[in-house]
N, C-alpha and C positions, 0 to 999 in steps of 0.2 A: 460631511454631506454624502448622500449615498447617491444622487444624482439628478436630472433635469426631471424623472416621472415622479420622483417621491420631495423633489422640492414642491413640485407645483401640484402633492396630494394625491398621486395618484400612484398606485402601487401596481407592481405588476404580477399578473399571471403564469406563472409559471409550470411545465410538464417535466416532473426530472423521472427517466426513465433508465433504474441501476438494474442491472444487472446477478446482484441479489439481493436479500434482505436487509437493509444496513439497520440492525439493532439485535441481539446489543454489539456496542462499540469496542469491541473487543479485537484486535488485527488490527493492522497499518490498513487496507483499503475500508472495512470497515466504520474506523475510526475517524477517517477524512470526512466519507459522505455521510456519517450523520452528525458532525459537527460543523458541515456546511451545509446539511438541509437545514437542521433546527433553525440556525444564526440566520440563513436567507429568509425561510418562514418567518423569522421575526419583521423583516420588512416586507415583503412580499408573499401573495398567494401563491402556495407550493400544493401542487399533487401530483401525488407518487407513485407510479408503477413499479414493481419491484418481483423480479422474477426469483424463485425458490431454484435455488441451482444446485443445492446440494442436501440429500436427506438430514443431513450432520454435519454443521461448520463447526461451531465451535462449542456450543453448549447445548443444553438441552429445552431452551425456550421454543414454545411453539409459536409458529406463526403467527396465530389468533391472538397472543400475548403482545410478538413483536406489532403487530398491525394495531394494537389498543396502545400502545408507550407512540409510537410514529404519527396516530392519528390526534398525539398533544400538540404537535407542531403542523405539520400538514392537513389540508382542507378533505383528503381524499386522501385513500391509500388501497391499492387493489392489487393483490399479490397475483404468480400467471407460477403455477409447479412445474418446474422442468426437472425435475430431480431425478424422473426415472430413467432420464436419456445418460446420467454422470453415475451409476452404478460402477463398479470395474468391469464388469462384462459389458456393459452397454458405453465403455468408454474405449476398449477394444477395438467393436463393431466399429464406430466413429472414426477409428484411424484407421482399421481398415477402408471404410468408405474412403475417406480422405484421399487415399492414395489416390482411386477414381474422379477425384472432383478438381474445381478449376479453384475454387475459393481454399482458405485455410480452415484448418479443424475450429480454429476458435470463433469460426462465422457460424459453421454448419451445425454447432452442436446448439445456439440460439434461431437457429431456422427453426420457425414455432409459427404455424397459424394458430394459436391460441395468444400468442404474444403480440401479432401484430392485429388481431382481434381487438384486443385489451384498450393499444394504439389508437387504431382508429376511431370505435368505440368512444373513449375518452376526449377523442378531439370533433365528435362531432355533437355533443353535450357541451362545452366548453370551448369559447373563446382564446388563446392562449396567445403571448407577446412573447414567448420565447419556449421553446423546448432543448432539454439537456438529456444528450446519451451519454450515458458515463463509460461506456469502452469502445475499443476500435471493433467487436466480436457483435454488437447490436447496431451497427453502422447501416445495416444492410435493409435497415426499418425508413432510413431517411426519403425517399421516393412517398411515402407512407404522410409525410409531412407538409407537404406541399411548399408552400411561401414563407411559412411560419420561419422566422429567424432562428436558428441553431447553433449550437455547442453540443461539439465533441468531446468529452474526457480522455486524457491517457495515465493512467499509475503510471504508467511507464508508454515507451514507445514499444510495440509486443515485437518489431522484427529484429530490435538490435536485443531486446534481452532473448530472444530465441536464439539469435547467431552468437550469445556467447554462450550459453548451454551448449553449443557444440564439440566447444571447445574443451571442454571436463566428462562429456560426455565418453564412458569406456564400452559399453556393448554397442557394435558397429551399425545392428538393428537400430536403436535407438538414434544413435549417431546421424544415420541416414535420414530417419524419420524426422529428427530436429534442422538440420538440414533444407530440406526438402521445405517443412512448415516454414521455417525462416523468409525463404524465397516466396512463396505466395504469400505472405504477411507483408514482406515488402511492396509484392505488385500489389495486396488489396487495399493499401495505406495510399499509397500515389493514388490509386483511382477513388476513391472511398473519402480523402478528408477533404480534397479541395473544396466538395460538396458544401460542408459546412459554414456558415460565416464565421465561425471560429473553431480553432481547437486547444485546449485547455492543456496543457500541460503541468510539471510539476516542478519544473528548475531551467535556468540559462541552457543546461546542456541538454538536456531532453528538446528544447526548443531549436538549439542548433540539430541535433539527429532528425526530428520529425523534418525540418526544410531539409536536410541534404534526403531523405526518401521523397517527400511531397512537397517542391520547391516551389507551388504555386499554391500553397496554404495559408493561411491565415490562423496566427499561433499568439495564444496569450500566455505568459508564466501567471498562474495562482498555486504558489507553492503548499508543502506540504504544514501543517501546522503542531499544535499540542496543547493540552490544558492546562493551564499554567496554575490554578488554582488548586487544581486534585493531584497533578504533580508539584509536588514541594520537597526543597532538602530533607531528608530528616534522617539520611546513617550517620553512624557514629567515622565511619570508614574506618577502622583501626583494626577490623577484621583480617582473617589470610582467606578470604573467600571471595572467589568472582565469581561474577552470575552472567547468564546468557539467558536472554528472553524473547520466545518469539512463539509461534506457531508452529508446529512441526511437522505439520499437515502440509505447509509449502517448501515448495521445493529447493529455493534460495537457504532460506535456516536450513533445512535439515544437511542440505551438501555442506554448507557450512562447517555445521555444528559434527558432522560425521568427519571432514578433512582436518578440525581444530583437533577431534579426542585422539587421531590417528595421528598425526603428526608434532601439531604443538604442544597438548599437553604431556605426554613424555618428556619434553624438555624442559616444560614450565616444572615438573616435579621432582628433574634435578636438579633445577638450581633452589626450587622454595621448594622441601620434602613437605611442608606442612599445608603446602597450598590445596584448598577447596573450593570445590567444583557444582555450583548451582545453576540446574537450569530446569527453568520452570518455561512451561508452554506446553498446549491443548496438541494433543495424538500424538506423543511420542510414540517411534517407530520400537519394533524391539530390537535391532540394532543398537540403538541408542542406549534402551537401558541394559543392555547386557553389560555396558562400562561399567555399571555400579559393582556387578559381579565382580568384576578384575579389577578396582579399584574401589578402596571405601570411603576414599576424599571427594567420590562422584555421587550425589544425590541430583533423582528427577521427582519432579515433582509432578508431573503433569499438566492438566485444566485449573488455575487458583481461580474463585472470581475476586482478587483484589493484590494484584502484582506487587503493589508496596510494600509490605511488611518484609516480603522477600530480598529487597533490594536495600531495606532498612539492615537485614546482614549482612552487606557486602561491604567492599572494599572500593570495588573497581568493574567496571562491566564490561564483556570482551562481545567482537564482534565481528567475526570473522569470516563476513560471508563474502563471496569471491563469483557470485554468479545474480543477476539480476536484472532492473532498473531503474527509474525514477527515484527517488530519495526514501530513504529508512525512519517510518515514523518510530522506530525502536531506538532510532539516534535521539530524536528530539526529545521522544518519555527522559532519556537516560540524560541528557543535558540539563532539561528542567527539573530533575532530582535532583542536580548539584553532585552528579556521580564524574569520579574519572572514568574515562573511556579511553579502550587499547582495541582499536579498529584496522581491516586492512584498508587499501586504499578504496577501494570498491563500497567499501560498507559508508562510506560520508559524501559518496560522488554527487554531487549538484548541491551543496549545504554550504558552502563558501565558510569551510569551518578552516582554522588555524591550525596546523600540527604544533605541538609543543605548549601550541596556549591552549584549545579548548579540547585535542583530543593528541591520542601518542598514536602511530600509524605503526602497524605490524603488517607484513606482509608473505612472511616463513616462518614456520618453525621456530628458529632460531633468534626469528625479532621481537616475535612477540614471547618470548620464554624472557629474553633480556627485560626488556619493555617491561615486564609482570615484575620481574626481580627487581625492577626498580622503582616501582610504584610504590612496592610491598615494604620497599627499605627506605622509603623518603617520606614522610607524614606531609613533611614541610610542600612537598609536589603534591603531594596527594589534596593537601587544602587551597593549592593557586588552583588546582586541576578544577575542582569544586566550585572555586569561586566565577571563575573564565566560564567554566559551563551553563553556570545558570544565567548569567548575565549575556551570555549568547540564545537562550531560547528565547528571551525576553521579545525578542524579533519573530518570533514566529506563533506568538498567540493567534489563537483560533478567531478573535475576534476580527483582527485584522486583516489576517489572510483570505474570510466570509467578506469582508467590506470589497479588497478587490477584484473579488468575482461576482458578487452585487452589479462594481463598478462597466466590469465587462458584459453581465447583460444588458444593464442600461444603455450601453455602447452600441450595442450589436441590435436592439428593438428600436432605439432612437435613428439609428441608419436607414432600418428598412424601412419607417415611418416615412422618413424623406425623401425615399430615393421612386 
């Protein structure tokens, strides 16, 4: 049962207002919010504001395309372009302002009176029992809102995945800049979410980080999920090939994926010379593909649109990102293939995964070179690895993870009803 409005017939109104396009579902944040619009839209009225934040995410679907797939599940869909303020020049400008301002970069570049246009506009056509901001960056609309009962979204908490980018962080400019952003993200969090009757996170520990910044918040976990149906086992694993899959346009992968060809896989290719190197994901940098040059065990692939057949030649999937937050829906795709995974500790944080049964933990060079060498030399590991995984994503179907955040607006409108 999805709750006390939809037992007794009545469905609610819903305003989820994302921060980009979410179609297609391609990317971890992506991929969450339109697998929890669709699923909510099946019980409840969903419309969607959805701001265009980037000329170019991941493919080349237009808008008018994404807005026709979106308007299958939702009752309304009204895109707001901001795309010409996230150009590189115009995202320059931005951090220079920043420096001048009290709020963080990731508020100021959604300061948009067309955005909060779109906002009011919309709520003063429509009724609504609850409204959803899906980042702590469009927080700054809630004034905007009035009474309406509210959730916040966080992928992640943005002050602690900023204050560890500081920490890998090598040009001092930058350093300082992230830095700097960290500290006003934290003061904009303490003042900015108590606001909300909830805020939505993505794991136990994100829940424990948001109360130690905003200890008079109101925090639900609705973790991250997967499609259990589109992903299914299907390598053979008997491959000498691992693959890396992610985006490379974000910054977490690409540090990643640049500290792994630098450090580990030199060692991974003395102990297995035969070992190969697959990594598929949308903007590879040309840093990245220059490996291929100096190694021919390194194939990029780029933008695929259908990541399976890729992961059908592997053996094992590595995952070595060391800078971020909130949970890795690239863990969960790789678990629900029934793939072994050789992750640092950072890449599985808030997944309440098992080392040894559902994934092997590398955390140098040297762990995960051994780690690989013995994937690559045990069948017999490689098929427990396989079996443990998929019967661990079993827990984080998309359908049920839609049900407890169903569960939590019904919570948060049946309140303000009462109160």
């Amino acid at each position: 049962m999805i709750g006390t409005y939809v037992e007794h017939g009545r469905r609610l109104t819903l305003l989820w207002v994302s921060h980009f396009i979410p179609y297609p579902p391609i990317g971890g944040a992506f991929q969450r919010s339109f697998h929890l619009i669709t699923r909510i839209a099946a019980e409840h009225e969903v419309h969607l504001i959805a701001v265009r934040h980037k000329a170019k995410v991941v493919t080349d679907v237009a808008p008018a395309v994404a807005r026709d797939h979106l308007l299958k599940h939702c009752r309304s869909v009204r895109i707001v372009d901001l795309s010409a303020r996230t150009g590189p020049l115009a995202l320059l400008w931005h951090a220079g302002l920043s420096l001048c301002r009290h709020e963080p970069m990731t508020a100021s570049l959604y300061t948009s009176g067309a955005l909060r246009s779109a906002i009011e506009e919309t709520l003063a056509r429509q009724r609504f029992d609850v409204v959803h901001l899906d980042t702590i960056g469009i927080a700054q609309y809630e004034p905007s809102l009035g009474a309406i009962p509210k959730a916040l979204g966080h992928q992640n908490v943005e002050s602690v995945m900023m204050s560890r980018r500081v920490r890998y962080e090598r040009n001092p400019a930058a350093r300082a800049f992230y830095l700097l952003e960290a500290r006003k993200l934290q003061r904009y969090e303490r003042a900015m979410c108590p606001r909300f009757d909830t805020n939505i996170v993505v794991s136990e520990n994100d829940r424990r980080f948001m109360l130690g910044v905003a200890p008079t918040s109101g925090v639900d976990v609705v973790e991250n999920g997967v499609d259990l149906d589109y992903f299914r086992p299907a390598a053979t694993l008997d491959s000498r090939t691992l693959i890396f899959a992610g985006r490379l346009d974000q910054y977490p992968n690409r540090d990643g994926l640049l500290h792994f060809l630098r450090t580990a896989w030199p060692e991974i290719r003395r102990l297995v010379p035969d070992a190969q190197l697959l990594v598929v994901g949308a903007n590879p940098p040309e840093e990245v593909r220059a490996f291929t040059a100096r190694d021919s065990g390194i194939e990029v692939t780029g933008f695929v649109d259908d990541v399976r057949p890729y992961f059908g030649r592997a053996a094992a999937v590595v995952i070595p990102i060391r800078d971020g937050g909130g949970t890795r829906l690239k863990v969960l795709d790789a678990l629900a293939l029934g793939m072994p995974i050789i992750s640092t500790s950072l890449g599985i944080e808030g997944l309440d995964l098992v080392p040894e049964k559902h994934v092997l933990v590398a955390d140098t060079a040297g762990q995960f070179g051994a780690q690989v060498a013995r994937v690559f030399g045990d069948r017999e590991l490689r098929l427990r690895l396989s079996t443990d995984a998929r019967q661990a994503a079993e827990r984080f179907g998309w359908d049920r993870i839609a049900e407890q955040l169903s569960q939590t607006y019904v919570r948060i409108a049946a309140t303000a009803q009462t109160n």
